[in-house]
C-alpha positions as CSV (number, residue, x, y, z in Angstrom):
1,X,0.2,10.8,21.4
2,X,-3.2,12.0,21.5
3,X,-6.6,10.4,20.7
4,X,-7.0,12.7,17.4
5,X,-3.2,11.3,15.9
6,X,-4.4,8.4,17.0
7,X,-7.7,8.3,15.1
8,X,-5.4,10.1,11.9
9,X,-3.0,6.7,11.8
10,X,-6.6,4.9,11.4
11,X,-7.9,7.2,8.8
12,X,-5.1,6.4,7.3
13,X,-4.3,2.9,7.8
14,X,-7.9,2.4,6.1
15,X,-8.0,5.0,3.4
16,X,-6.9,2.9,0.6
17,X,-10.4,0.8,1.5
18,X,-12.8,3.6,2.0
19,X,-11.2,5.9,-1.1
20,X,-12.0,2.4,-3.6
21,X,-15.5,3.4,-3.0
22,X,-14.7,7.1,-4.4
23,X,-14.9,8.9,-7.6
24,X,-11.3,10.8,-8.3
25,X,-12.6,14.2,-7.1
26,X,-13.7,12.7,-4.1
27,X,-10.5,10.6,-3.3
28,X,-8.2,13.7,-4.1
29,X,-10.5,15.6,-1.7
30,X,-10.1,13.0,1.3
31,X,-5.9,12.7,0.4
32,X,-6.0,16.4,0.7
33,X,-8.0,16.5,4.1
34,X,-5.5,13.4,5.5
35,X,-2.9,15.5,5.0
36,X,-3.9,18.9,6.0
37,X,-4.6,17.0,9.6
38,X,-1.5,15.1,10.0
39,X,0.5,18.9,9.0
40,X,-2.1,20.5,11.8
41,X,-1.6,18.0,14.2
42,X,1.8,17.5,14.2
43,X,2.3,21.8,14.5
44,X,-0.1,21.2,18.0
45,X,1.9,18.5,19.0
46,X,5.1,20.1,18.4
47,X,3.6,23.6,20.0
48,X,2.7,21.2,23.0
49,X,6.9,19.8,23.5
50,X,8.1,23.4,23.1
51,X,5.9,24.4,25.6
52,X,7.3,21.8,27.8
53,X,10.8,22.9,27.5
């Protein structure tokens, strides 16, 4: 696992927190970001295993 899934779990793990401070724009925004990086992140480390093969 590298330090930047790691640092996604986190984000995640604490989002509920730091998204009560949010108007609805903003929270839909930072969902939206969350999961953009977890999709982008996962395709690298999946491109990463294949490449071990």
């Amino acid at each position: 696992m590298s330090w930047n899934m790691r640092e996604q779990e986190v984000l995640e793990r604490t989002a509920a927190y730091d998204m009560s401070f949010m108007n609805d724009e903003q929270k839909e925004a930072c969902r939206q970001r969350l999961m953009l990086n977890r999709i982008k992140l996962e395709m690298e480390q999946s491109q990463i295993q294949e490449g071990r093969k």
